[in-house]
C-alpha positions as CSV (number, residue, x, y, z in Angstrom):
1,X,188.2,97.9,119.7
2,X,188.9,96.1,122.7
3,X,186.3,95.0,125.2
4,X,187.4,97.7,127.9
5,X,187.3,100.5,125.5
6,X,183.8,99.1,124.3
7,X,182.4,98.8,128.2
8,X,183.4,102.3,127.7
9,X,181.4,103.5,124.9
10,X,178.5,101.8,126.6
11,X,178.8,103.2,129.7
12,X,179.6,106.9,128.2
13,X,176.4,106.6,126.3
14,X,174.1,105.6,129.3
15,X,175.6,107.9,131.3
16,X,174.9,110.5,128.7
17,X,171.5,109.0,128.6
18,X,170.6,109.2,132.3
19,X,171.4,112.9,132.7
20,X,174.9,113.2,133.2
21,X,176.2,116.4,131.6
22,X,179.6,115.8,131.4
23,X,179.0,112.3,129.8
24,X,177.0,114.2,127.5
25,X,179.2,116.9,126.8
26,X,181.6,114.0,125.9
27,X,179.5,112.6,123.5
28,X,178.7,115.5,121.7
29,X,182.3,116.2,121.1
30,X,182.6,112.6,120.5
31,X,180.3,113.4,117.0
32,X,180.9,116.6,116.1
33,X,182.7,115.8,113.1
34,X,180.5,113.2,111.9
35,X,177.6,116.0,112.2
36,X,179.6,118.9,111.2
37,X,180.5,116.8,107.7
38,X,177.0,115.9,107.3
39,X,175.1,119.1,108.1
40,X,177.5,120.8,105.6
41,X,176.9,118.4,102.9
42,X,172.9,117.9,103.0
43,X,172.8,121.5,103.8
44,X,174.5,123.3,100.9
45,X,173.3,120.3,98.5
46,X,170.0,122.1,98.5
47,X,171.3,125.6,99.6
48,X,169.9,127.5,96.3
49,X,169.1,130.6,96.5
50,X,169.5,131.4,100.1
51,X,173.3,132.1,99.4
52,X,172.4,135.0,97.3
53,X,170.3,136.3,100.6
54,X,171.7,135.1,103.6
55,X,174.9,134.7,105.1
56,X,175.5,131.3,105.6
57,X,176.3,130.1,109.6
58,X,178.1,126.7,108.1
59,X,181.6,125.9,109.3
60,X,182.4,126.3,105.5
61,X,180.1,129.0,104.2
62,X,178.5,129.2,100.9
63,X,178.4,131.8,98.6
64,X,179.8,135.8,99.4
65,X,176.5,138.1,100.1
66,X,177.1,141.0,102.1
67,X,178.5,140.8,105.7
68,X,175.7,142.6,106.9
69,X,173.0,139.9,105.4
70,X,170.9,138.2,108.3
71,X,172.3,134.9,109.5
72,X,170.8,132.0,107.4
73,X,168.6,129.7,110.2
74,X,169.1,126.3,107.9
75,X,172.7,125.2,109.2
76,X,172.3,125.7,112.5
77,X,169.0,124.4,112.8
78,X,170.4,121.3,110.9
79,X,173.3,120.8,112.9
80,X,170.7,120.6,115.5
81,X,168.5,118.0,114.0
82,X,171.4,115.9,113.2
83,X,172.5,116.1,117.3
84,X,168.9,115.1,118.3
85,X,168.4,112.1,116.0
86,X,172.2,111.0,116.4
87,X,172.6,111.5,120.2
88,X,168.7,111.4,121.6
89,X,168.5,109.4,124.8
90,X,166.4,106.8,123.2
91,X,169.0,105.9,120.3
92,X,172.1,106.1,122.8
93,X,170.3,103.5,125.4
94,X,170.3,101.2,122.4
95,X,173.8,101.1,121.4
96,X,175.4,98.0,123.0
97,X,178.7,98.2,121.2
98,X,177.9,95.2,118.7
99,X,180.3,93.3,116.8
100,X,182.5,95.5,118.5
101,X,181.6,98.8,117.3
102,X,182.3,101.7,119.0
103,X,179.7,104.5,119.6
104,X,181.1,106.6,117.2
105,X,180.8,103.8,114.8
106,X,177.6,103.4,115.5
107,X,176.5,106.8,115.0
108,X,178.9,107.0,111.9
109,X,176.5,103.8,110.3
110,X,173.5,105.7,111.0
111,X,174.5,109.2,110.0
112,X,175.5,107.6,107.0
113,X,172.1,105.6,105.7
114,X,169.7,105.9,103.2
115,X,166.8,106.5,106.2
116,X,168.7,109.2,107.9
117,X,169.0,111.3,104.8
118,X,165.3,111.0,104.2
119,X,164.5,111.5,107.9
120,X,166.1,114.8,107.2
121,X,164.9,115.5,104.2
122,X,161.6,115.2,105.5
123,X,162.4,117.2,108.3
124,X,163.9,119.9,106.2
125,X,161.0,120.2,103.3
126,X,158.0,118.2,105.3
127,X,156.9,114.6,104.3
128,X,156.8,114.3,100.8
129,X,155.1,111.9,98.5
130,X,156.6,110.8,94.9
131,X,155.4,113.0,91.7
132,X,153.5,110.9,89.6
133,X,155.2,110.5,86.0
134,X,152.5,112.2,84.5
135,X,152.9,115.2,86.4
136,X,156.7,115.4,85.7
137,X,155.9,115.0,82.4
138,X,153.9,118.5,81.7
139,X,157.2,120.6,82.7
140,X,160.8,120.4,84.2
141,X,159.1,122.8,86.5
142,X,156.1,120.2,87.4
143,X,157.7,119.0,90.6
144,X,158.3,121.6,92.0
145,X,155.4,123.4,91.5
146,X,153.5,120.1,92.7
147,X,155.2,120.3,96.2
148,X,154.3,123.9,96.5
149,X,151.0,123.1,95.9
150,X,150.7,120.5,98.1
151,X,151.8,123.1,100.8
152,X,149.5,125.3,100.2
153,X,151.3,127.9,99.4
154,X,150.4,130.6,97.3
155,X,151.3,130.8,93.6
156,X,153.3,134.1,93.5
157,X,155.4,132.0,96.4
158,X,155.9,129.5,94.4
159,X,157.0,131.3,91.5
160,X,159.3,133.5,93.4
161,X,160.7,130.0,94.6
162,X,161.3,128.7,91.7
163,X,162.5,131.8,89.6
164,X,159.5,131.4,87.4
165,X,157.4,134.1,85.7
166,X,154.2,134.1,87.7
167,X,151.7,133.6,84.4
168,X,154.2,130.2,83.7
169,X,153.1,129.2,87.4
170,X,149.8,129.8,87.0
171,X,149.5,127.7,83.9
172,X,151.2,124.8,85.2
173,X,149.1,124.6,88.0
174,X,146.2,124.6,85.9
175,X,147.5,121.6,84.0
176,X,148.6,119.6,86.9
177,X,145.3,119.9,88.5
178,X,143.2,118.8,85.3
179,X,145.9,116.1,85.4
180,X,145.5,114.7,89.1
181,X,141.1,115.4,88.5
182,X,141.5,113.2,85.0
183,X,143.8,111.0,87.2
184,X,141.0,110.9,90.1
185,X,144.3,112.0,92.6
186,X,143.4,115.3,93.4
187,X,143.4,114.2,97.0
188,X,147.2,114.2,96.2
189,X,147.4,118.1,96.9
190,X,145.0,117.7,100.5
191,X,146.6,114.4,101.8
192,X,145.1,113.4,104.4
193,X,147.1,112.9,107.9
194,X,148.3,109.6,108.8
195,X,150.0,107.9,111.3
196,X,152.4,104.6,110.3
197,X,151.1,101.5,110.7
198,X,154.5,100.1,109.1
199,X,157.7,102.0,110.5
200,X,160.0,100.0,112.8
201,X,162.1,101.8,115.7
202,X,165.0,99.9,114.6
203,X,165.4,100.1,110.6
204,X,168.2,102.7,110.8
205,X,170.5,99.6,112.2
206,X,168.8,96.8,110.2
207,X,168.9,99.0,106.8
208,X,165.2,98.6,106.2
209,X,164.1,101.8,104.6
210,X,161.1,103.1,106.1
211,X,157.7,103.2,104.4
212,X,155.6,105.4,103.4
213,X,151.6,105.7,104.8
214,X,150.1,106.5,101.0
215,X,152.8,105.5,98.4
216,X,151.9,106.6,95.1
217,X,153.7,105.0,92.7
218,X,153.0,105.5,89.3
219,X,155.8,103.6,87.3
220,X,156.3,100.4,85.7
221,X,156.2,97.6,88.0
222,X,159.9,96.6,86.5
223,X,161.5,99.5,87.6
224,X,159.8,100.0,90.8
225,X,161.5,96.4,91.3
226,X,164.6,97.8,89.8
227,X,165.1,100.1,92.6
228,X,164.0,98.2,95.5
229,X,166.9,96.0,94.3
230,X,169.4,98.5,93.9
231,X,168.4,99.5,97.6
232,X,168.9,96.0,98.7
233,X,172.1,95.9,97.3
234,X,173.1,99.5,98.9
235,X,172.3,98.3,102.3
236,X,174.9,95.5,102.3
237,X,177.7,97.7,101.4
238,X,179.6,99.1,104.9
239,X,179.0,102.2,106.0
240,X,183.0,103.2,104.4
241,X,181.4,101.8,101.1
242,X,178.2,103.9,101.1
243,X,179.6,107.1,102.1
244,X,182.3,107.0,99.6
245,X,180.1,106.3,96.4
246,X,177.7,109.4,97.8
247,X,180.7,111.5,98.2
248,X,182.6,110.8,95.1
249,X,179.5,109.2,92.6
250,X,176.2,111.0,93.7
251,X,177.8,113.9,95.0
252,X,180.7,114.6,92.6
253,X,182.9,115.6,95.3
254,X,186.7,116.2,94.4
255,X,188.9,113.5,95.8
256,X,190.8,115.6,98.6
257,X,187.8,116.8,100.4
258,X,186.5,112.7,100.4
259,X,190.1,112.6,102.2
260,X,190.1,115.2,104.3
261,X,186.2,113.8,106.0
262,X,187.8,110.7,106.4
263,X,190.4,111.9,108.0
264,X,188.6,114.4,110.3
265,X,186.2,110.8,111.0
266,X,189.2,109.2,111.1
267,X,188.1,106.3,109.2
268,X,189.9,104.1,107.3
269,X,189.0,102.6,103.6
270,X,192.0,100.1,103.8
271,X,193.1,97.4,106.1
272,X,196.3,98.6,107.9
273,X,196.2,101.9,106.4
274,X,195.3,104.9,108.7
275,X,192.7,108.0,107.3
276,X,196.1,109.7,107.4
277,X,198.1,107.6,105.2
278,X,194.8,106.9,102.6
279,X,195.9,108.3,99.5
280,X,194.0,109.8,96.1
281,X,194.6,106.5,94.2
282,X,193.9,104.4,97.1
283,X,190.4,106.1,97.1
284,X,189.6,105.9,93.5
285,X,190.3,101.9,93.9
286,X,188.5,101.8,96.6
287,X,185.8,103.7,94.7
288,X,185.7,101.3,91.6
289,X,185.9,98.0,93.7
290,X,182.7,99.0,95.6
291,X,181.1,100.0,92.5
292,X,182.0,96.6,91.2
293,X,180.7,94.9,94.1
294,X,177.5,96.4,93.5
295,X,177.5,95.5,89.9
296,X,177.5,92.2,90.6
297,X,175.1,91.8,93.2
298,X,172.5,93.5,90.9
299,X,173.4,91.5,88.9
300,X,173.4,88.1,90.5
């Protein structure tokens, strides 16, 4: 990017910032693609059942319920979230075209971290807390019956949820409870509300993942060492890196629709080689030489 087109990007974005709608609408166009991937991914990853109700509002739909079915409210509302966080005023006064990044590459890193997909998460289910190994050891069905209890919903809820026979509910709560009371963390299912002492406005840009008020981890100290590793390691791969490997590794995406959202981002995953050019091999190397890259940094 030269250093005109990057005064431009600055000056779109505080334009945007300070009110200007057609900066604004400019900027919003600017992402689309970048939002309209994500929202479609995050969304239909935890779709379920509302396929089999709904009719889904997504750009790609999901699923084939009848044309009269009411609108599903999840991808819109998504789509929505996504603008907000991406394209607030707050987060557009901060971009300052670094390392010569473009706005759309700044957005693109950010869309594409670990802490945005939790922010949503979080917005999309509420904050959540991690299921004690001991609860997720009664039943497959244990977490999820865990979180519904947390929210206070009622059992025949959460057994309609969860496509479970009511009675099955009913005795897994039992045995979750008895767990968290011999466990002395019934508290777990009434948390208390909290305000963060140790988030930090700027993590989605530094890669620090943000913590939670009342972690309760219940897992060897070796693996809970384990992972904050692996998370070090994920944060210095690019932002090319770490969207590939949850596209193609986590994901299980097929290769062509990798290819088409980098095309539509148009991002490139080789130097001198356009998203248009990037072919299927190209991307599997691509693939295996990040993985490798990771390998040996956890293993360093």
């Amino acid at each position: 990017m030269t250093e005109n087109e990057r005064q431009g990007d600055i000056q779109l974005a505080r334009s945007a910032a300070g009110g200007n709608q057609t900066a604004r609408v400019s900027v919003n166009q600017l992402i689309h693609p970048l939002i309209d991937y994500q929202t479609n991914k995050f969304c239909q990853r935890f779709c379920h059942e509302n396929r089999y109700i709904y009719r889904c509002s997504l750009s790609r739909p999901v699923g084939s319920v009848d044309s009269a079915a009411m609108l599903c409210e999840w991808g819109n509302a998504s789509y929505g979230w996504m603008l907000d966080d991406l394209a607030s005023n707050k987060r557009l006064l901060k971009y300052e075209g670094r390392h010569g990044a473009g706005l759309f590459d700044y957005c693109y890193r950010i869309a594409n971290s670990l802490p945005f997909y939790e922010r949503w998460k979080d917005w999309r289910f509420g904050r959540r807390v991690h299921v004690p190994t001991y609860i997720q050891d009664i039943s497959p069905h244990a977490s999820g019956i865990f979180y519904g209890l947390r929210s206070h919903q009622q059992l025949p809820l959460i057994a309609q949820q969860l496509a479970l026979p009511l009675q099955q509910v009913e005795t897994l709560s039992c045995l979750i409870i008895n767990a968290l009371t011999q466990h002395k963390r019934l508290y777990l299912l009434d948390p208390p509300l909290t305000q963060s002492l140790t988030a930090t406005t700027d993590y989605e840009i530094s890669g620090a993942a943000e913590q939670l008020d009342v972690p309760d981890w219940d897992e060897p100290m070796e693996d809970q060492q384990q992972k904050q590793k692996l998370r070090e390691c994920w944060d210095t791969l690019e932002a090319a890196e770490q969207f590939v490997l949850e596209a193609l590794v986590i994901d299980g995406l097929e290769a062509q629709s990798v290819l088409k959202a980098l095309l539509q981002m148009s991002i490139s995953i080789k130097k001198g080689v356009s998203a248009e050019q990037t072919t299927v091999q190209q991307l599997y190397y691509f693939k295996r030489k990040t993985l490798s890259k990771m390998e040996k940094r956890l293993n360093a």
